[in-house]
TORSE-649991 format. One line per 8 residues: number of its first residue (from 0); for each residue x negated, y negated, z of C-alpha. Coordinates in steps of 0.1 Angstrom, whole numbers, m for minus. Each point is the difference from the previous one (the first is absolute). Layout:
BEGIN
NUM = X/Y/Z ~ ...
end
This chain:
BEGIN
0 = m1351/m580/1377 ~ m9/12/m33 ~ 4/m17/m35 ~ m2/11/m30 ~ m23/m25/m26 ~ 2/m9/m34 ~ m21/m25/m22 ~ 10/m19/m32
8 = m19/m22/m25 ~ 15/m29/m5 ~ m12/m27/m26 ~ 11/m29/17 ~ 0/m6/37 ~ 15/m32/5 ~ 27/8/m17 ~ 8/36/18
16 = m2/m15/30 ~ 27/m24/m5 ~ 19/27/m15 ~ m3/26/31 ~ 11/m32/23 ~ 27/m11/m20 ~ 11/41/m4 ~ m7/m3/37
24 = 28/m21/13 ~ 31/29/m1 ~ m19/13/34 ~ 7/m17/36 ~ m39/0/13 ~ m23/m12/m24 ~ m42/m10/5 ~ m21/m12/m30
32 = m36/m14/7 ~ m18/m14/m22 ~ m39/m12/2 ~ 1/m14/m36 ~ m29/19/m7 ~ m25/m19/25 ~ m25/22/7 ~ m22/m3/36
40 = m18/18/23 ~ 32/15/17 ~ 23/0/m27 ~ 18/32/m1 ~ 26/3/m26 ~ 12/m19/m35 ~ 37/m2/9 ~ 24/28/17
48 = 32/3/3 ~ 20/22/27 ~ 36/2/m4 ~ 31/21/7 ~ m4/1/37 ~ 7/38/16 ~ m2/m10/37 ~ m3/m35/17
56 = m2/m18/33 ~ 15/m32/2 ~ 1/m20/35 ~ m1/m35/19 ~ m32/m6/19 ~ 4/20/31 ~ m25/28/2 ~ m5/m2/m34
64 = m32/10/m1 ~ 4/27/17 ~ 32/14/m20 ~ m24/m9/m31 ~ m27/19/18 ~ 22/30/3 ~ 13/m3/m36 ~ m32/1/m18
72 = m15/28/22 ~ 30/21/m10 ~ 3/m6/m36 ~ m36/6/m4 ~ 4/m18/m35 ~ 0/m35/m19 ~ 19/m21/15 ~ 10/m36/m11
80 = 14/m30/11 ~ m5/m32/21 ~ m5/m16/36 ~ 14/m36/5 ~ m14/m21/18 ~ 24/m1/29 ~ m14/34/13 ~ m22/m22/19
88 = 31/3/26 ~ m10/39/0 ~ m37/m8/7 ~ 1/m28/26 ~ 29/m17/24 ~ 14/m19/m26 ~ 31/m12/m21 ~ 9/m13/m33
96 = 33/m27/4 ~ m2/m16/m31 ~ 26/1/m26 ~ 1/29/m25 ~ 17/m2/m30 ~ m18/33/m19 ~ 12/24/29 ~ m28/24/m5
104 = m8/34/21 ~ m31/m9/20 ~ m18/29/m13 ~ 11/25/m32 ~ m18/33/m13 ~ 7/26/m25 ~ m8/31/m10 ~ m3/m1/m37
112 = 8/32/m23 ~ m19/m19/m29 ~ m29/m14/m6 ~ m18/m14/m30 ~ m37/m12/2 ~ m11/m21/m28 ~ m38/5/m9 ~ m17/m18/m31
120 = 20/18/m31 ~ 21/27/15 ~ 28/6/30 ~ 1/24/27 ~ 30/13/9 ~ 4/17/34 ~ 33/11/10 ~ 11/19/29
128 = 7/41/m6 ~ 34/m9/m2 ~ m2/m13/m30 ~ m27/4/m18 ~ 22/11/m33 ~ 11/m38/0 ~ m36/m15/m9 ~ 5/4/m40
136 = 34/m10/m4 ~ m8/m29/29 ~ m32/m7/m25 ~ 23/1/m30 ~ 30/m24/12 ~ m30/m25/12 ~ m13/m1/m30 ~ 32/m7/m24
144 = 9/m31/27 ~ 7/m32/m18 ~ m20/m28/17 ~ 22/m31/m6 ~ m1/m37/17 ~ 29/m13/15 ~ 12/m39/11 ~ 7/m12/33
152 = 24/m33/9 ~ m16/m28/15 ~ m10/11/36 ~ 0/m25/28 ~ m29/4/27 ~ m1/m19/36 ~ m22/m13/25 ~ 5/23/30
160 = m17/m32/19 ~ m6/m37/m15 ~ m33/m19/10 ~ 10/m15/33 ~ 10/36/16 ~ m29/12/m13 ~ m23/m27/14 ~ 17/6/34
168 = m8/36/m1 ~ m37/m8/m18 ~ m6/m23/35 ~ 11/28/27 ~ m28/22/m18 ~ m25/m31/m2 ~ 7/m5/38 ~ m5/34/9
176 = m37/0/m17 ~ m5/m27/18 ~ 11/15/31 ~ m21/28/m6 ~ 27/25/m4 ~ m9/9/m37 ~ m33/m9/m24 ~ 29/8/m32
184 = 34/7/m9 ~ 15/13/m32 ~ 29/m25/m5 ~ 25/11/m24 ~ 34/m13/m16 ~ 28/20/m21 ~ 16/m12/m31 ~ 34/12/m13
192 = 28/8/m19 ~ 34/12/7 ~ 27/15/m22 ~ m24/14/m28 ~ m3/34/m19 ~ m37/5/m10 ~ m12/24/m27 ~ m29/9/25
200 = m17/23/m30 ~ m5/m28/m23 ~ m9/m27/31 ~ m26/23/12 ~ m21/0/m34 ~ 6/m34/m4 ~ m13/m10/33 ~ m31/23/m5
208 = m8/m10/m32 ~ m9/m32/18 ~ m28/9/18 ~ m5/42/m6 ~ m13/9/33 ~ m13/35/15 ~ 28/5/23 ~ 32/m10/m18
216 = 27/15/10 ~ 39/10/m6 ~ 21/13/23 ~ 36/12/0 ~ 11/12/33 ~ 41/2/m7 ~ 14/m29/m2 ~ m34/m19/11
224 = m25/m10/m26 ~ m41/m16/4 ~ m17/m12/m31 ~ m35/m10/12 ~ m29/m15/m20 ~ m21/7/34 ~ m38/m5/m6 ~ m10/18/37
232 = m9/30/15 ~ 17/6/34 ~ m20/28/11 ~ m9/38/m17 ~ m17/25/14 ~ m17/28/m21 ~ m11/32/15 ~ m17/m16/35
240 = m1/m33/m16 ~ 22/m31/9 ~ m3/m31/m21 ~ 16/m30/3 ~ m2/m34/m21 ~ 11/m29/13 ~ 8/m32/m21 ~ m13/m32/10
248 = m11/m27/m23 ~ 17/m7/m38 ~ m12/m25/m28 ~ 17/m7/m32 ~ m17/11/m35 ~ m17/m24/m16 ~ 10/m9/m38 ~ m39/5/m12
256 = m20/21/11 ~ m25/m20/15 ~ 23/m19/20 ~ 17/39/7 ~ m36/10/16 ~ m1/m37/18 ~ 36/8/18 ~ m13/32/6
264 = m34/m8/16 ~ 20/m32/21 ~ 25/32/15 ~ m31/16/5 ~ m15/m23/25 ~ 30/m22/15 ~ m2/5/33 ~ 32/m10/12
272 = 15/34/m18 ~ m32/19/12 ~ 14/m8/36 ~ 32/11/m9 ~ m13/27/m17 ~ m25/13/31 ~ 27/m2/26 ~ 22/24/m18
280 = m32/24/m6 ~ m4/0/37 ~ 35/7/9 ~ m2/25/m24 ~ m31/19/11 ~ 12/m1/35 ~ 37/21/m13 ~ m23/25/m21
288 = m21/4/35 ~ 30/16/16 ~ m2/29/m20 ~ m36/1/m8 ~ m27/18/5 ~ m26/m9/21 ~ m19/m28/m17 ~ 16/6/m33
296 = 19/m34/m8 ~ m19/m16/m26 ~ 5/m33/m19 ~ m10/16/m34 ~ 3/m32/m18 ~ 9/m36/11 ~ 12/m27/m18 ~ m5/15/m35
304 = 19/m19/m25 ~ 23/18/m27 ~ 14/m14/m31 ~ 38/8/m13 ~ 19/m16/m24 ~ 9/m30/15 ~ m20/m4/28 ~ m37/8/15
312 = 8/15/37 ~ m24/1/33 ~ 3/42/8 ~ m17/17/29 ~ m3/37/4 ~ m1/17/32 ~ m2/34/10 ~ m7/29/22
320 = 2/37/10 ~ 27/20/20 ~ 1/29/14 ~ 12/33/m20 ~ 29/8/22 ~ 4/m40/m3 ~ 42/m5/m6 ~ 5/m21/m35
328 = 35/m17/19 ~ m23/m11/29 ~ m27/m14/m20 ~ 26/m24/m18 ~ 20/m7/34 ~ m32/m10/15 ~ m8/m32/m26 ~ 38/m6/m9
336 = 8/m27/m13 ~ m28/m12/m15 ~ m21/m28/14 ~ m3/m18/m34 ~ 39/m7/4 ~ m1/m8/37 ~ m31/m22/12 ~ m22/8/29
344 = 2/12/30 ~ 29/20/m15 ~ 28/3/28 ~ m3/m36/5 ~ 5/m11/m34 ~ 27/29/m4 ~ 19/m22/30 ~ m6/m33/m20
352 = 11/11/m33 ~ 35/7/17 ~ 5/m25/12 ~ m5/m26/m27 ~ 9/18/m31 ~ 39/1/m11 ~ 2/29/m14 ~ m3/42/7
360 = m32/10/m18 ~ 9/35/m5 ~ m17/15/m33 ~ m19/m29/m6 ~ m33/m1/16 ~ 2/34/6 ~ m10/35/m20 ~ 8/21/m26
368 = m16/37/m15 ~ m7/33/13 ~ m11/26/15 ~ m18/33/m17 ~ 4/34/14 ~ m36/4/11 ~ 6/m30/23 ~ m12/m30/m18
376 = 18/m30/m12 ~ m3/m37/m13 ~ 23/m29/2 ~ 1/m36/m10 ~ 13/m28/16 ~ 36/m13/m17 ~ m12/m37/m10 ~ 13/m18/m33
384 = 28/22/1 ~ 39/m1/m3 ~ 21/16/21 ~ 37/8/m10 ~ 32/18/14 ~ 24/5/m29 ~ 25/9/24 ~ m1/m37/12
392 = m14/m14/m31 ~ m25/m18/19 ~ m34/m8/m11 ~ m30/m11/20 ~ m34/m13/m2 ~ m25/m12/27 ~ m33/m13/m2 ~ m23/m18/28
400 = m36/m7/11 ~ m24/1/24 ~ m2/m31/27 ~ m31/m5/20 ~ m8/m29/17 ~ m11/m25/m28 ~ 34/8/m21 ~ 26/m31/m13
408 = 35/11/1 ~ 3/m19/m37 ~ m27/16/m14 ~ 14/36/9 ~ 36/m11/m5 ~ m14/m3/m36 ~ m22/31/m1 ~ 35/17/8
416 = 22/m17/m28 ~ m28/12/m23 ~ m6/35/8 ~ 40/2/m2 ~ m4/m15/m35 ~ m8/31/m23 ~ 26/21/19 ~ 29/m30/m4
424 = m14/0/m40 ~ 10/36/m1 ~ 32/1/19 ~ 14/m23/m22 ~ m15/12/m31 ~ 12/39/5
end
């Protein structure tokens, strides 16, 4: 569809942008990603921001890939919005029985009337035909918001699962490696917190203030929010290209720099996350060969090692080549979910996970961001993030890791509790 575009200058960009998302929140669908201006080989844009949804398709997991198929061959247009995790049930025999307390949709698009795009010092406003002749009095009201910071009571967050349960579950997975069944599992648990009202503006910046990574993320989807801090590429693909980046591996910064480069170098060359890290390029490679090319899949880079704010991280790039008449939906449907948040083989781990984790995944683990109307797209995978459903003010974290063989249930117990740290800080700072 056509859309009519409009740049500004703007001074400060920082600020605008938390000014447009604050604006933001008076519409029902709402998707801001942010790459806090990390710059890489496939980076695409500095932030956008779709909002204002014109058409959308909303649905539980059955044939949702192919209503989503339908949906974005029709619109012929951006489209924005997320697949949970639990569309897995859509791609293979399976189920997800677990208790849910965020409730939801399985899979949500939009059709956005607006978009901005944030590049270096100026904003790109593209706005469907319709209206166009709101972009300067949109522009105008953004700009006269009043950023403010607001208090939240004391929240109180629980323990989906306490050690034991979670050493019972840990076991099943240990005895299934053993038994051959699986070489790794992603193991996850949820944390909580019932009867709360969030200010889910002012939560997301605190939480990505934390670590700024390239594919933050806030999303409004009714009365369904995300803030993600996630620091991975789910999968893009640009023009023939598919790229996807699996996270293995993490190390802590060091306080000097010398012993920053000495963590750094050890992540380089542990082998126990090079395993984990390998297995998960394999599965990989084999999902991008589905769609492939003959002879295309490539591991473009393995085991490089990228620095962020709080942490050094073990990143892998694969790719490969499709076909022009190549369908973007299939593509996606054909690596979904994401082996880094499954374990290998996939299906069998799939089976695992549900039956020793307590609670629905849904968003979490899953993907958020968009397609274009010449067919690309790039999502992330929803890590680090909070999920929340102001309807049943009910907030939710999870976090996990990857079990192989050689794990301890206490060491991953407290690998867990301290990835859940920085997102407990900010709940109960916000």
């Amino acid at each position: 569809m056509q859309r009519f575009s409009k740049t500004y200058q703007i001074k400060n960009c920082s600020h605008f942008k938390k000014q447009l998302l604050l604006w933001a929140q008076q519409f029902r669908e709402v998707v801001f990603l942010e790459s806090n201006n990390h710059k890489a080989k496939y980076s695409t844009h500095q932030a956008v921001l779709a909002f204002d949804a014109f058409t959308l398709l909303q649905t539980d997991y059955e044939n949702a890939f192919e209503k989503l198929k339908e949906y974005q061959k029709n619109t012929n247009d951006w489209l924005f919005g997320y697949l949970s995790y639990d569309l897995k049930n859509d791609v293979e025999q399976l189920q997800s029985n677990n208790f849910d307390g965020l409730h939801f949709p399985d899979l949500f698009f939009f059709q956005p009337k607006k978009l901005v795009f944030f590049e270096e010092e100026s904003v790109r406003f593209e706005y469907l035909k319709m209206c166009d002749d709101e972009i300067d009095s949109d522009f105008s009201e953004i700009t006269a918001v009043k950023l403010f910071e607001s208090h939240q009571p004391q929240i109180r967050i629980n323990n989906r699962i306490q050690f034991k349960e979670y050493e019972n579950g840990f076991q099943r997975i240990i005895n299934h490696i053993q038994r051959g069944d699986i070489y790794e599992a992603n193991y996850c648990m949820e944390f909580y917190a019932e009867n709360v009202s969030l200010n889910t503006n002012e939560l997301f910046w605190n939480l990505n203030k934390i670590s700024e990574p390239p594919f933050a993320c806030y999303a409004k989807f009714n009365k369904h929010f995300v803030m993600s801090a996630s620091p991975e590429r789910y999968i893009k693909k640009q023009g023939l290209k598919v790229i996807s980046q699996p996270i293995k591996g993490t190390a802590k910064r060091g306080i000097t720099a010398d012993e920053d480069t000495l963590l750094k170098q050890n992540l380089a060359e542990n082998k126990k996350e090079q395993t984990e890290n390998v297995m998960i390029v394999d599965l990989v490679r084999n999902d991008l060969s589905k769609t492939a090319t003959k002879a295309s899949v490539q591991v473009e880079e393995l085991f490089g090692i990228y620095t962020f704010k709080q942490v050094h991280q073990m990143i892998s790039t694969v790719v490969s080549e499709v076909s022009e008449d190549q369908n973007p939906v299939d593509i996606i449907k054909s690596t979904f979910p994401m082996g880094s948040m499954t374990g290998a083989p996939k299906l069998s781990a799939m089976k695992i996970i549900e039956e020793v984790e307590q609670s629905k995944r849904g968003v979490y683990s899953g993907a958020i961001g968009y397609f274009t109307p010449s067919n690309d797209f790039d999502f992330n995978v929803v890590i680090r993030s909070i999920l929340y459903n102001n309807e049943q003010k009910y907030a939710s974290f999870s976090v996990g890791s990857a079990i192989t063989i050689n794990a301890n249930a206490t060491d991953e117990y407290n690998e867990c509790l301290l990835k859940a740290q920085a997102m407990k800080n900010v709940l109960q700072q916000c």
